[in-house]
N, C-alpha and C positions, 0 to 999 in steps of 0.2 A: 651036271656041268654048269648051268644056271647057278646052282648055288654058290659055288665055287666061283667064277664071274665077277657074282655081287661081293660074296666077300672080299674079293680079289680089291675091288673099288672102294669096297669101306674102308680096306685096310691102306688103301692109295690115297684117300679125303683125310683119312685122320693121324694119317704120317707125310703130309704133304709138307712145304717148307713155310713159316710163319716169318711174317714180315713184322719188322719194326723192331723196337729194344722190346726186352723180357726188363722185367722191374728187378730191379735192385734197390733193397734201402737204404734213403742218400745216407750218406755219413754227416753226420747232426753235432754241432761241439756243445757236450754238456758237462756242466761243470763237474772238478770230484767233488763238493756238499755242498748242499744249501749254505746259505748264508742266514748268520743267525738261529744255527742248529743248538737244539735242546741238548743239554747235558745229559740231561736222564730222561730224554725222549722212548718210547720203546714201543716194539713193534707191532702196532695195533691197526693197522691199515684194512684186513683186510676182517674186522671184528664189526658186527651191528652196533656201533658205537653208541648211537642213539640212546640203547639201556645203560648207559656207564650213569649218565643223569639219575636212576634212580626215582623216574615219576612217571607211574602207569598210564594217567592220560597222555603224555607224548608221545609212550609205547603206541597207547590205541591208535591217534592220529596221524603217527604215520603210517598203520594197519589202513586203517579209513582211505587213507588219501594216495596210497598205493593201491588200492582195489579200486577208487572212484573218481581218480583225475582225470580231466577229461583230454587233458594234456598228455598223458601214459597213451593214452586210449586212443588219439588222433597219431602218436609218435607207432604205436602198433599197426595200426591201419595203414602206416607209410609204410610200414616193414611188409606187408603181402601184395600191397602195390606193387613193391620192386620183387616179389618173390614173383608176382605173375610176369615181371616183365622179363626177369630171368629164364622162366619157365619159356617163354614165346619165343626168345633170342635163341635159348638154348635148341629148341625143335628144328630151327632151319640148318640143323646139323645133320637131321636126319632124313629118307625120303615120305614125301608127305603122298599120304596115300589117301582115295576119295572115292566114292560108291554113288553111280545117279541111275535113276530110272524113269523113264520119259513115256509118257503118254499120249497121243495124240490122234484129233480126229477131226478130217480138213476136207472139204470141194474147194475144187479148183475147175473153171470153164473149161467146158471139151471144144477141143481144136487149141487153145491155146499152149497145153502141155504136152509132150508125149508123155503117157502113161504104158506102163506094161501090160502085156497081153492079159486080158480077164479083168483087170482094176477097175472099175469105173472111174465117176469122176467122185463121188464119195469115198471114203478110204480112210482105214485106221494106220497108224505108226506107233509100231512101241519098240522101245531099245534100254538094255539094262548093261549099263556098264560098270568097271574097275578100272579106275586111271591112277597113278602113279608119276610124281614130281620130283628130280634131287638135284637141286645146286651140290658140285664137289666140290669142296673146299680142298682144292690143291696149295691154295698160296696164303692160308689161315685167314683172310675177311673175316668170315662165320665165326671162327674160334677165338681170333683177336677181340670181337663185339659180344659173343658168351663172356671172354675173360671178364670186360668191362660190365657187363651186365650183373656179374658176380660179384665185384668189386662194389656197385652202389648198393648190390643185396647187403653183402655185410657193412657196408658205407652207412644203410640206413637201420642196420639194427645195432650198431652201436652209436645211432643218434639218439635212439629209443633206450641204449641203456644210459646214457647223457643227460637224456630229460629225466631218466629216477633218480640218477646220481642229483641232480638241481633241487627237484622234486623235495628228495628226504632232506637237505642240508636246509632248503627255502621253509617247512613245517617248522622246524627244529629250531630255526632262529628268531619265526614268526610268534612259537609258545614264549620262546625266550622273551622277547620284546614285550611280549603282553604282562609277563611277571614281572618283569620290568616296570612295566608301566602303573599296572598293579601296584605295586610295594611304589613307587610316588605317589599314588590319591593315596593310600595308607598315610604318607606322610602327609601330605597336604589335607588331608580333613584332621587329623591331628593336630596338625599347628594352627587352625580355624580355631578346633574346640578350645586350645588353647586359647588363644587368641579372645577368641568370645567370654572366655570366661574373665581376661584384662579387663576386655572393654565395661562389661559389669562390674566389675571393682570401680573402675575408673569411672564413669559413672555415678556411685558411688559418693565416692569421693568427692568427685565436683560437685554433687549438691551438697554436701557438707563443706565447701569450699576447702579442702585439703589440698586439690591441684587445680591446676588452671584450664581451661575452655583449649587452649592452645594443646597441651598434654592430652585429651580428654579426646581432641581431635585425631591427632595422632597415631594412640591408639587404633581406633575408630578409621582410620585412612590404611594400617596395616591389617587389620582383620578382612576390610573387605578387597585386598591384594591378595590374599591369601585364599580369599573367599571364590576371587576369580581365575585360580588358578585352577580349581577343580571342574569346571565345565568342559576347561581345554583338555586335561589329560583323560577326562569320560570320554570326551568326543575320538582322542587317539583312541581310544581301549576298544571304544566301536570300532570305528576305522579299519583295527587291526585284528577286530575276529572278524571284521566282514572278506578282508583281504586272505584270513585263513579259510573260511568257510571257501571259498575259491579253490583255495589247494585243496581241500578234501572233498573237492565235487560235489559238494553243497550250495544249499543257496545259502544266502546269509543267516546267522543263527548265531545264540551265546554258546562259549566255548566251553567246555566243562574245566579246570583246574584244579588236579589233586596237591599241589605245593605252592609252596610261595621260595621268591626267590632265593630268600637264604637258606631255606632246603634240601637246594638241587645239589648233587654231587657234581663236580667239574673232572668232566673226561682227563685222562692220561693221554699227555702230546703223542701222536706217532710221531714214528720212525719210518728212514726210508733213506737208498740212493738216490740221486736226479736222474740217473739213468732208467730206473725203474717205472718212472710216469711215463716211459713211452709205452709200456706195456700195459697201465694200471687204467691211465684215464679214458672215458669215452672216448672224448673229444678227440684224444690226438690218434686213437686208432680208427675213427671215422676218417679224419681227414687224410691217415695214409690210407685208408681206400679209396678216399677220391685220388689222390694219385693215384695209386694203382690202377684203375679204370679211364684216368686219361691217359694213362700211357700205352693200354691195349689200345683205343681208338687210333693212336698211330696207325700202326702199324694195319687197324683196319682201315685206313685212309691210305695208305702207299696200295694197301694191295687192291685197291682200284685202276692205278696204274699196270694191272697183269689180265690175262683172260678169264672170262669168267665161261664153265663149262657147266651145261644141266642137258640130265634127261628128264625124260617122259617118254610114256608110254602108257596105251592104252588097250583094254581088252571085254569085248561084252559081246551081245547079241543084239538085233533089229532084223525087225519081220513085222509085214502089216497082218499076222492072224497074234493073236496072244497064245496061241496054244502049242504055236511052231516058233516061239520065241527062243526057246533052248533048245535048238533041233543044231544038226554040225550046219546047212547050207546058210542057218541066220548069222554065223559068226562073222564076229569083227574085232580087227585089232591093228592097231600101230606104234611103233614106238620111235623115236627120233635122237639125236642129241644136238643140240647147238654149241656155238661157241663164241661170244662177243667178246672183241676187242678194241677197247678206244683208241681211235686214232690222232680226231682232233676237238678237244675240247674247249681251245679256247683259256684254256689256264684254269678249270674249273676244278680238275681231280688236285692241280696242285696248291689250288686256294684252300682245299679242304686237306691237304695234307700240312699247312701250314699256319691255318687254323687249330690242327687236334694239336701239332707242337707249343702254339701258342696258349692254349689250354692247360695242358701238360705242366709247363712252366706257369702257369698261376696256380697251379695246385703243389706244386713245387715249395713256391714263395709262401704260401697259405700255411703248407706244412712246416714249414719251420719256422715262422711268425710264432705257428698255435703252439710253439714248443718252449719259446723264450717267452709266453704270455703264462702259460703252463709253471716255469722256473719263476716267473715274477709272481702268482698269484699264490705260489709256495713263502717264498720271500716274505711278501705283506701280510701273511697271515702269521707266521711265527714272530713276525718283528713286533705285529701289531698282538698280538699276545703275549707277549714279552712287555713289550711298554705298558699296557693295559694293567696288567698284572702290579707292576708297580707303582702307576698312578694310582691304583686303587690303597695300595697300601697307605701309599699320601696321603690320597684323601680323607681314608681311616683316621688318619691320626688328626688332619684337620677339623674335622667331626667332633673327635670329641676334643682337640681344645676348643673349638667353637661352644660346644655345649658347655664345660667349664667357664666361659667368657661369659655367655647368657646368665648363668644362675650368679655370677659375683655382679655381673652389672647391674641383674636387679637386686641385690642383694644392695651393692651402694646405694641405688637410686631409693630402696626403700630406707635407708639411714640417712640421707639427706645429703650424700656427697656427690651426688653427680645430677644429672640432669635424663629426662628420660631419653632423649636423642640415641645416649649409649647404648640404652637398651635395648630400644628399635636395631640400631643398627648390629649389635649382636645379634639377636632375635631373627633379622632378616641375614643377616651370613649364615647362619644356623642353616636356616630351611632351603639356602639357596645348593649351601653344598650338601648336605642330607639328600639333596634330587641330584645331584652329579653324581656323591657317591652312587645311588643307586644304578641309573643311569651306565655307570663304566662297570658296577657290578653284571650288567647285561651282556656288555660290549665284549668283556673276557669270557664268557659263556657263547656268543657269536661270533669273538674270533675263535674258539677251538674249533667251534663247527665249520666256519671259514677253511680252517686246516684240514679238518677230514675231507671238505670236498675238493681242495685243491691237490690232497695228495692222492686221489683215486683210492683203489682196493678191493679186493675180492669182497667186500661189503654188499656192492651193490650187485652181484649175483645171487645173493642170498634176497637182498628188497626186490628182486627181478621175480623171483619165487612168490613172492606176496602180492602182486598183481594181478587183475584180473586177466589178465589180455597174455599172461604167459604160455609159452607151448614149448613142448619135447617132439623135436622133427627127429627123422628117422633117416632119409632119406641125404641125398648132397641136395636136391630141390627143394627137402622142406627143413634143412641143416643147413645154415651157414657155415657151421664151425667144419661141417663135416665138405663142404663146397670149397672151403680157402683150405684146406691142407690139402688139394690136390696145385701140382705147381702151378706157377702162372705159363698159361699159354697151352697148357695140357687138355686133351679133349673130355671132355665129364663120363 
């Protein structure tokens, strides 16, 4: 009959009425395509893009820097934070049950107490109890503050997969850069060597008076322009593996590099609707679960406005011999229920009821900010890959008319028709765009990567698998995925 009771109440707590709105997902305006969609884009979103490059050390370093960032590792340790806080919220769903046993041994002055007949004034106390706690959630509080509780659980593990999504895009652009910068000291200690071997002619020549102190100079004033371009771009190359050793949870260290940049193969554009980054990206499904979680807090905020109703109950034995402590005459037991209702607060339940709305609606606003920053960060990556793409071809061709310019210039100036000014100044167009070419050769290599991480994609489930700090829950507590497919406002 007891059991029948409890269930009776369980099933009364966990089918009670639930206050506030149930989440709906707002309705979001997203465009039908991207702007500045690929022709022959195709659908690779959801592909370890990374290998389409075709250079093992990148392979390894984002291996490295997904098992060792310490940034994965702080974004994981956020994810069991919110799982314990889940775990905590979630129990006040159920009744909390506790076990004490007390020992005691006390004088007290005679005359001052009545004591029982045969006790003296020395005397033991021992009592072993089972007590028993249960707020019912008739009016959802408890279930609305689980909902929310759940909502920052998966709130906070898809921030964790947001920072590997940043994580692999940030290595990937950072190798980029360095090859990059690579292939300029290539060029720039090249047009030194060049350079220095002028100045030796030149040289030369002035002591045999063939050219003048002014030419001689000249020379001599672009070798060591050229000379001082290569301390700058060492110093980037540092810079930039110390900024990498970082992502791969190292201290700082030279980077290993299997290619150079005219090597690398250049990934194939994804494809994709706009409508599909709601579902692809971290970001924007982290911030619909912070909605979702302010929106529970309503409705746990109104239902402070209703009663709130708990038992207890207690049961054990106390007797001053220990050996008659479980005998029937040491029993003890009570159980109670209360029932509090606010009457006058002062405007406090509805300051916090207007509050969680005002919450609510900034995670609202948040939401669909992150969705039009989402469409725009789509946008500049394709466009800037697209433009990129054919600056570069420009470039190309300025390159090599530049270089054609340089060999006729000195070609005159060594036949006597020009002056060496030309030369220089070919010479120095030469190596200036030789470093831009390279330079935007980068740029279309980090905008493609740009694109893969602004379009999301089942990518980064598979990098989520390459991390140290990954785990297979089993459970809806130690599952998120398996926690959010029960409805919103449903009991776990």
């Amino acid at each position: 009959m007891r059991a029948s009771a409890f269930s009776l109440l369980v099933v009364l707590a966990l089918s009670g009425c639930l206050l506030g709105p149930d989440y709906q997902r707002p309705v979001v305006d997203t465009p039908p395509a991207f702007r500045f969609a690929e022709s022959d884009a195709k659908d690779l979103v959801n592909t370890a893009w990374w290998e389409q490059f075709q250079d093992p050390a990148l392979n390894e370093l984002i291996a490295t820097a997904l098992a060792d960032n310490l940034d994965v590792k702080t974004a994981a340790a956020r994810v069991e934070q919110f799982r314990g806080q889940f775990v905590t919220t979630r129990s006040q769903l159920f009744p909390q049950v506790a076990a004490g046993i007390n020992a005691q041994r006390q004088r007290v002055p005679l005359g001052t107490t009545d004591l029982p007949p045969g006790v003296g004034s020395v005397f033991n106390q021992y009592q072993a109890t089972l007590s028993a706690s249960w707020e019912i959630d008739f009016f959802g509080k408890l279930r609305r503050q689980t909902e929310a509780a759940r909502a920052n659980l998966l709130a906070s593990e898809e921030g964790r997969r947001a920072t590997i999504l940043t994580l692999v895009a940030s290595v990937a652009s950072s190798y980029v850069n360095l090859l990059s910068l690579d292939r300029q000291l290539d060029i720039a200690k090249s047009t030194v060597a060049s350079r220095a071997a002028s100045v030796s002619v030149f040289q030369l020549r002035f002591t045999g008076g063939e050219v003048s102190q002014m030419e001689l100079a000249q020379s001599q004033s672009e070798y060591q322009a050229s000379l001082a371009s290569i301390p700058q771009i060492e110093l980037q190359i540092a810079q930039q593996e110390d900024a990498l050793s970082i992502l791969l949870g190292h201290n700082p260290e030279v980077i290993v590099r299997d290619r150079e940049l005219d090597d690398l193969a250049l990934p194939a554009v994804p494809a994709g609707l706009p409508s599909e980054l709601l579902e692809r990206r971290p970001d924007l499904r982290q911030a619909e679960q912070d909605l979702v979680a302010a929106n529970a807090l309503i409705g746990a905020a109104r239902a402070l406005y209703f009663p709130s109703i708990s038992l207890t109950g207690l049961f054990g034995s106390a007797s001053g011999q220990f050996s008659s402590l479980f005998t029937g005459p040491a029993r003890v037991w009570s159980y109670a229920g209360a029932v509090t209702l606010p009457i006058f607060t002062a405007g406090s339940i509805g300051g916090q009821v207007k509050q969680a709305e005002a919450q609510q609606q900034q995670a609202l606003f948040q939401y669909q900010k992150a969705i039009q920053v989402a469409f725009q960060e789509v946008a500049d990556a394709l466009i800037s890959l697209q433009k990129t793409r054919e600056q570069l071809v420009v470039q190309g061709n300025q390159v090599d008319a530049l270089r054609t310019y340089a060999r006729l210039a000195r070609l005159r100036f060594e036949g006597g028709y020009t002056s060496y000014i030309e030369v220089l100044d070919a010479e120095r167009s030469l190596f200036n765009a030789q470093l831009s070419y390279a330079q935007t050769q980068g740029t279309v290599f980090t905008s493609t990567v740009s694109l893969y991480k602004a379009m999301g994609g089942g990518w980064v489930t598979d990098a989520e698998r390459m991390t140290s700090t990954s785990y297979d829950g089993t459970t809806a507590m130690a599952n998120p995925a398996a926690a959010a497919s029960q409805p919103a406002g449903a009991a776990p």
